[in-house]
GULUM-741988 format. One record per atom (N, C-alpha, C, O): x, y, z; atom name; residue in one letter. Coordinates in pm, whole numbers, plus 32768, in hexadecimal, padded with zeros to 4 digits. Layout:
X; Y; Z; CA; A
...
//
This chain:
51F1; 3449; C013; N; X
5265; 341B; C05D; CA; X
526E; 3468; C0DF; C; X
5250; 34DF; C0DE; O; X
5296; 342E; C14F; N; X
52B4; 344F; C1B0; CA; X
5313; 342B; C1F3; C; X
5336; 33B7; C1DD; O; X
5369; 3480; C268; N; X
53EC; 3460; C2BE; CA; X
53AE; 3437; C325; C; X
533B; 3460; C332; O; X
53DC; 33E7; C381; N; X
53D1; 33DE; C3E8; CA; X
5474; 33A6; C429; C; X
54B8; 334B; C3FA; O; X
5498; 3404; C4AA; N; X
5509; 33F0; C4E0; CA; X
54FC; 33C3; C592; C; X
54AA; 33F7; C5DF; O; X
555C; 335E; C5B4; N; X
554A; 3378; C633; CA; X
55CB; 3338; C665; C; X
5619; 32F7; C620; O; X
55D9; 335A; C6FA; N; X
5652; 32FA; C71B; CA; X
562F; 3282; C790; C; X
55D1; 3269; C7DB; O; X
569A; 3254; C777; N; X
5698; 31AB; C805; CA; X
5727; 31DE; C849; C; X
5768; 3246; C840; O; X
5736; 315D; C891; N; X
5796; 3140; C8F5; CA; X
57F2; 30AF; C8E4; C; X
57D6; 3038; C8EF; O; X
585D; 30F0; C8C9; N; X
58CE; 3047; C8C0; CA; X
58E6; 3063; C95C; C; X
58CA; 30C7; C99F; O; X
5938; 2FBF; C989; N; X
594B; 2FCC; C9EF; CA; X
59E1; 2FBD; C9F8; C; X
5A07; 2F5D; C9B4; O; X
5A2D; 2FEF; CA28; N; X
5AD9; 2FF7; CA37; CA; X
5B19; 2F6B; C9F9; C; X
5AF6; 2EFE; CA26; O; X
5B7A; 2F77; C98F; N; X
5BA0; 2EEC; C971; CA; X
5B87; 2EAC; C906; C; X
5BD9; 2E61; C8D2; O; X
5AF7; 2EC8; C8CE; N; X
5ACC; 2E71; C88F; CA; X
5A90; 2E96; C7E4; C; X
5A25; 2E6A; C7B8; O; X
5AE3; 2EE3; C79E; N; X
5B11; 2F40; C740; CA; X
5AFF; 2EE7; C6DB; C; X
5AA3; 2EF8; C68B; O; X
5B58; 2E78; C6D2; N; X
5B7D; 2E19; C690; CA; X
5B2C; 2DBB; C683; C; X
5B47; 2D6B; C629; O; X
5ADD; 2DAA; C6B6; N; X
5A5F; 2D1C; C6B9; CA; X
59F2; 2D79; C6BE; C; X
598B; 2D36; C6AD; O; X
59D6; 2DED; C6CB; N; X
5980; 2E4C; C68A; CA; X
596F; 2E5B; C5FE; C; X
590F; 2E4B; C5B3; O; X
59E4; 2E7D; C5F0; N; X
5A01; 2E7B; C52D; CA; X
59F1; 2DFF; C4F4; C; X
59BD; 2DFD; C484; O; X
5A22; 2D67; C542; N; X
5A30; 2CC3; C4E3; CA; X
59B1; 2CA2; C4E5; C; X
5985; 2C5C; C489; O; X
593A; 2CE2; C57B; N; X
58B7; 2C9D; C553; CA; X
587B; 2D06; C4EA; C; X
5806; 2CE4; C4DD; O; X
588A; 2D4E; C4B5; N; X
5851; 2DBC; C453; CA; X
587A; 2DA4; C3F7; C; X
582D; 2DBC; C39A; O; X
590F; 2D63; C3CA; N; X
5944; 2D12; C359; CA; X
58F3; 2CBF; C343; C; X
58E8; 2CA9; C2CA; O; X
58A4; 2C78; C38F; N; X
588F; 2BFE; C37C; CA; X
57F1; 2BD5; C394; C; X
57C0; 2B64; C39D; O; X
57B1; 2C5B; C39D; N; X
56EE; 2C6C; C35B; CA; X
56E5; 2C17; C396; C; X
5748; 2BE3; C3CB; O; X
5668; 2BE9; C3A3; N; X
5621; 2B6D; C38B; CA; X
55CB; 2B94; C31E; C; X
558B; 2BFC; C32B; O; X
55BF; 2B3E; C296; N; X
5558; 2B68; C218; CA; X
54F2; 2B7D; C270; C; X
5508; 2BE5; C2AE; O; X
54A7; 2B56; C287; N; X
53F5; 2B3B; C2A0; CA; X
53E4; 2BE7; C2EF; C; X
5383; 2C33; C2E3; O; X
5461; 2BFD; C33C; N; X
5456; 2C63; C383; CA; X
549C; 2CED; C2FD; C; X
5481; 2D64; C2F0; O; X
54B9; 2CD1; C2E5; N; X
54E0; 2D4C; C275; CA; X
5459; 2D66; C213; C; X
5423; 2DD3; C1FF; O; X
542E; 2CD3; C1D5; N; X
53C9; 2CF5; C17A; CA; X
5359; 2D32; C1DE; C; X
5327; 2D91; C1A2; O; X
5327; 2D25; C247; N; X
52E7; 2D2D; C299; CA; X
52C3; 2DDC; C2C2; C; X
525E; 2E10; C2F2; O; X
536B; 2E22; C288; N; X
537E; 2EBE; C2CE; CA; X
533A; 2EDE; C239; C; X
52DE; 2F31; C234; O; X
536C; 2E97; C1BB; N; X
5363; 2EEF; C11F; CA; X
52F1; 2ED8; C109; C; X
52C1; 2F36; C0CA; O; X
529E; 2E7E; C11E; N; X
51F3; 2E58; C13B; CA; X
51B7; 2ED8; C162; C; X
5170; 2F26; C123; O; X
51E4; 2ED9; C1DC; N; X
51A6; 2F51; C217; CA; X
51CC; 3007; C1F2; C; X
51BD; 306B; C239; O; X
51F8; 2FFC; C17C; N; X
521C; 3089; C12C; CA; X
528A; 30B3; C146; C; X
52AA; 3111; C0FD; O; X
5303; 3083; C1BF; N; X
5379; 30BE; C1BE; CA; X
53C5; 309F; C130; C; X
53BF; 3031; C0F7; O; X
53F6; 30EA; C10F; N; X
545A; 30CF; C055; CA; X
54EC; 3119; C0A3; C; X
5552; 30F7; C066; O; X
5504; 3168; C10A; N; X
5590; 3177; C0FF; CA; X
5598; 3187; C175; C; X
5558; 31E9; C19B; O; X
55D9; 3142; C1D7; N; X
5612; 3133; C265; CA; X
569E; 3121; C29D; C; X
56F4; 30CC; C287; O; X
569B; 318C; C2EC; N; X
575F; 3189; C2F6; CA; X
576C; 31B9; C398; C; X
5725; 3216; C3BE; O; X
57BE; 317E; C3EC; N; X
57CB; 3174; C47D; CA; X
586F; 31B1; C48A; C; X
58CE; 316D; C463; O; X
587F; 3222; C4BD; N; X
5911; 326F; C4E9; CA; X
5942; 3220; C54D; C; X
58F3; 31CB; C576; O; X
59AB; 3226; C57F; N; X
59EC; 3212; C62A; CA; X
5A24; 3287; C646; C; X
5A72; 32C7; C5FF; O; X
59FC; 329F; C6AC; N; X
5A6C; 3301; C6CA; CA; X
5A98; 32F2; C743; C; X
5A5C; 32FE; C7AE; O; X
5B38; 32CD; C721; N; X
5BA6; 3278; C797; CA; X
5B97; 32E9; C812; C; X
5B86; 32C9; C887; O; X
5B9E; 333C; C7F5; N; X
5B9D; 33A1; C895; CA; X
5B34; 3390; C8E3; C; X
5B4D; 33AE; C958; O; X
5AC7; 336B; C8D1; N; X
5A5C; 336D; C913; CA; X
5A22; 32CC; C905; C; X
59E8; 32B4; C96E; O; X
5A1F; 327F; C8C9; N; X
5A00; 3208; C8C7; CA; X
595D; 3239; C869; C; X
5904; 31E4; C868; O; X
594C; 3294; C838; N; X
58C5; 32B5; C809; CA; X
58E5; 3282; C790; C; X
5952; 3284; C757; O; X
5837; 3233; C758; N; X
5825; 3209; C6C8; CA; X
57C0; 325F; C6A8; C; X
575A; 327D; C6E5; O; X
57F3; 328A; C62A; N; X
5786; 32F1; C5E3; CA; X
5749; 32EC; C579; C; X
577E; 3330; C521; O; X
56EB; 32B6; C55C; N; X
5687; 3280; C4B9; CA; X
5628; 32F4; C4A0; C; X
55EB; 3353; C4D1; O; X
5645; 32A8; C42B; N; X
5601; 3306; C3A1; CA; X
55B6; 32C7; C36E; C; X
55F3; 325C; C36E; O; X
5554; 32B1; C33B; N; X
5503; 327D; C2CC; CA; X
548E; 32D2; C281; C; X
5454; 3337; C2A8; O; X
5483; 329B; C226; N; X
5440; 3304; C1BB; CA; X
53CB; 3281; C1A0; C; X
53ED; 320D; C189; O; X
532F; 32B5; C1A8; N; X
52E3; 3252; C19A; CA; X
52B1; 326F; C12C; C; X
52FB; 32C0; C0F4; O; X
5224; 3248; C0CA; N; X
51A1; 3241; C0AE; CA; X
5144; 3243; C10E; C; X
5123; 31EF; C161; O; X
5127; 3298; C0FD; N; X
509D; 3276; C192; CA; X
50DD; 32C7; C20F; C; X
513D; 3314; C217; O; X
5086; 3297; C268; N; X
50B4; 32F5; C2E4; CA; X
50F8; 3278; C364; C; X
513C; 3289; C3C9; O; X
50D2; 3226; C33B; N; X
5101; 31B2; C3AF; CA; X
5175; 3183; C35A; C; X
5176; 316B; C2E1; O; X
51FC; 317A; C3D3; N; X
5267; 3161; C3BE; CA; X
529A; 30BA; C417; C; X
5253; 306A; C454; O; X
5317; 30B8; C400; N; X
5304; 3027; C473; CA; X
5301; 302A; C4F1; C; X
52ED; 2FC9; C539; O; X
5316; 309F; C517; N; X
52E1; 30BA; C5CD; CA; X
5246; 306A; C5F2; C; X
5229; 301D; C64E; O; X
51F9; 309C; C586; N; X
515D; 305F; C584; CA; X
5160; 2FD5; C54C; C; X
5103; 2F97; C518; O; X
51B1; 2FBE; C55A; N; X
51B8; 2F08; C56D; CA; X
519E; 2E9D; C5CE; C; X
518D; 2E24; C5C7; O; X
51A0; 2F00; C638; N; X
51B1; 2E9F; C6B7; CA; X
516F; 2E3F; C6EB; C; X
51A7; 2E07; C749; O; X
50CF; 2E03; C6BB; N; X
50BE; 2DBA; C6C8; CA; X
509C; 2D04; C66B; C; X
505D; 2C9A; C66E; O; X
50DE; 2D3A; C63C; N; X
511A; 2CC5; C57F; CA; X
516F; 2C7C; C60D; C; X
51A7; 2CBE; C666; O; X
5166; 2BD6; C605; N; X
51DA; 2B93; C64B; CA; X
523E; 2B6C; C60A; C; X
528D; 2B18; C633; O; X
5244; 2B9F; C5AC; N; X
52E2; 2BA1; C575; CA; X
5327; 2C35; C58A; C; X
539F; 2C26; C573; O; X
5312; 2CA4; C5A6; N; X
532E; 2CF6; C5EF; CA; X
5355; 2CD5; C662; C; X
53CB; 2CF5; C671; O; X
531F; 2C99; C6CD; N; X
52F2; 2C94; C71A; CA; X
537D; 2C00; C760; C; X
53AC; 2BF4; C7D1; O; X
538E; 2BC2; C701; N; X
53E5; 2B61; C71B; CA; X
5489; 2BA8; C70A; C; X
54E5; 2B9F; C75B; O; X
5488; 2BEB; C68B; N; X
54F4; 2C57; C6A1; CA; X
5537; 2CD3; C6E8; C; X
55A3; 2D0B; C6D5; O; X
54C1; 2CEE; C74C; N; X
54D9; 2D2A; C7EA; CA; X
5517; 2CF9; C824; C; X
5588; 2D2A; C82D; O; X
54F7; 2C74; C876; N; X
54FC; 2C1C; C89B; CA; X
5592; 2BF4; C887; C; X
55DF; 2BE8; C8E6; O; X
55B8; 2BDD; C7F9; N; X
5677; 2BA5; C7EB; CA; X
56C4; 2C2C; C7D5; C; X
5739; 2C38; C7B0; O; X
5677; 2C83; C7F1; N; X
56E0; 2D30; C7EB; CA; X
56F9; 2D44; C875; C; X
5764; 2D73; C89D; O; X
568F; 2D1F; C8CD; N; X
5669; 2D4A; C966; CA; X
56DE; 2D3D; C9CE; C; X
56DA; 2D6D; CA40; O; X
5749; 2CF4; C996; N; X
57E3; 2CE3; C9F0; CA; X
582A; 2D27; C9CC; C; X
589A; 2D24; C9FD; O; X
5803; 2D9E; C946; N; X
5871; 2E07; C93D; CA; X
584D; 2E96; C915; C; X
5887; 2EE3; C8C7; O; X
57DE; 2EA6; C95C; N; X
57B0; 2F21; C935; CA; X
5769; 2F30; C9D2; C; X
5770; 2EEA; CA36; O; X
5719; 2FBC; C9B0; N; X
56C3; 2FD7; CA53; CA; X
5646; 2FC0; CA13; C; X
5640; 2FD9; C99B; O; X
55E8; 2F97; CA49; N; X
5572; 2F49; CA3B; CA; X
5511; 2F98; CAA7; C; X
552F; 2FC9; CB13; O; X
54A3; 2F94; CA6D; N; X
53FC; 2F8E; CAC2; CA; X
540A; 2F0A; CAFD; C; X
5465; 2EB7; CAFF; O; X
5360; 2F0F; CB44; N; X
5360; 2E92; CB7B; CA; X
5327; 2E0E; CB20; C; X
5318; 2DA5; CB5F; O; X
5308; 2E0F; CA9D; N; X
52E4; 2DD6; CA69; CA; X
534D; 2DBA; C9CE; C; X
5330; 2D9B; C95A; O; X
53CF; 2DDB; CA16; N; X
5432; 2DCD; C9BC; CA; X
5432; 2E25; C94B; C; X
5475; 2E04; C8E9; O; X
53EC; 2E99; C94A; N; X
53F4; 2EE2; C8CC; CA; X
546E; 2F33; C8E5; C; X
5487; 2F4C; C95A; O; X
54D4; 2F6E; C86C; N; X
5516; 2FC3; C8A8; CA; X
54CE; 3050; C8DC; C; X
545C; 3079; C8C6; O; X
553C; 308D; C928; N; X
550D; 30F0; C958; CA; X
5525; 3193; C8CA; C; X
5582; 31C9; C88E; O; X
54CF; 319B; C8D0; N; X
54F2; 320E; C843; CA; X
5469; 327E; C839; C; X
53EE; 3278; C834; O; X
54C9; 32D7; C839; N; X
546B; 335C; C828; CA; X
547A; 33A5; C79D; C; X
54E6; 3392; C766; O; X
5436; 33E0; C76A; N; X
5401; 33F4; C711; CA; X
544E; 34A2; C6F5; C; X
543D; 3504; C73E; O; X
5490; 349D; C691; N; X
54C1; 3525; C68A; CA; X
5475; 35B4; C600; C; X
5457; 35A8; C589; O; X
546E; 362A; C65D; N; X
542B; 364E; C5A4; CA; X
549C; 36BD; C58D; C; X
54E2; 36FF; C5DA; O; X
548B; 36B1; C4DC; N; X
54A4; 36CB; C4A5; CA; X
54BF; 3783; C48A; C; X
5468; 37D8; C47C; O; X
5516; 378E; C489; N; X
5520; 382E; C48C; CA; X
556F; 3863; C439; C; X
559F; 38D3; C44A; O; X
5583; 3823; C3E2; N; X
5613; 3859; C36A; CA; X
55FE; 37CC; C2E9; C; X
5627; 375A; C2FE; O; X
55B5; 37F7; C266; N; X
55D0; 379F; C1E0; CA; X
55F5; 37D9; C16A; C; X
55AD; 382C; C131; O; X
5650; 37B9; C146; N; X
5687; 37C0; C0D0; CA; X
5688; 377A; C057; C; X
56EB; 373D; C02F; O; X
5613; 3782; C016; N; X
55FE; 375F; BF87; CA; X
566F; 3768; BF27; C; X
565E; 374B; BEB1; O; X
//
């Protein structure tokens, strides 16, 4: 098992349709993350800063960051891309955080 953490970027406003499209998966794209060894994934907000902060715990070493070129990934950039900060190829923008404190 492994962590992998990193954060993105919401963009002012859009809190609420951040959270309803995450309510609301798309299957193909969920089975798509648990396929690929993620088993537990969880995304913070944090209102002061507009920062999103994920967690996931894989199998394996590739998490869904290493997804990016699956077009169902790839289509879900794409309908996030009006409320988040984005690359130029619609990925979000997210850096990769390590780990410096676990508690078993």
């Amino acid at each position: 098992m492994e962590r992998k953490a990193f954060k993105m970027f919401l963009k002012p406003g859009f809190e609420k349709e951040y959270e309803k499209r995450h309510n609301e998966i798309w299957p193909e794209l969920k089975q798509l993350i648990k396929e690929s060894g993620v088993y537990d994934y969880s995304i913070f907000w944090d209102k002061q800063t507009n920062v999103l902060y994920a967690l996931q715990k894989i199998n394996g070493s590739a998490g869904s960051q290493d997804l990016g070129n699956n077009p169902i990934v790839q289509k879900w950039w794409a309908y996030m891309a009006d409320i988040m900060e984005t690359n130029a190829d619609n990925s979000p923008v997210s850096l990769e955080l390590n780990e410096v404190f676990y508690l078993e």
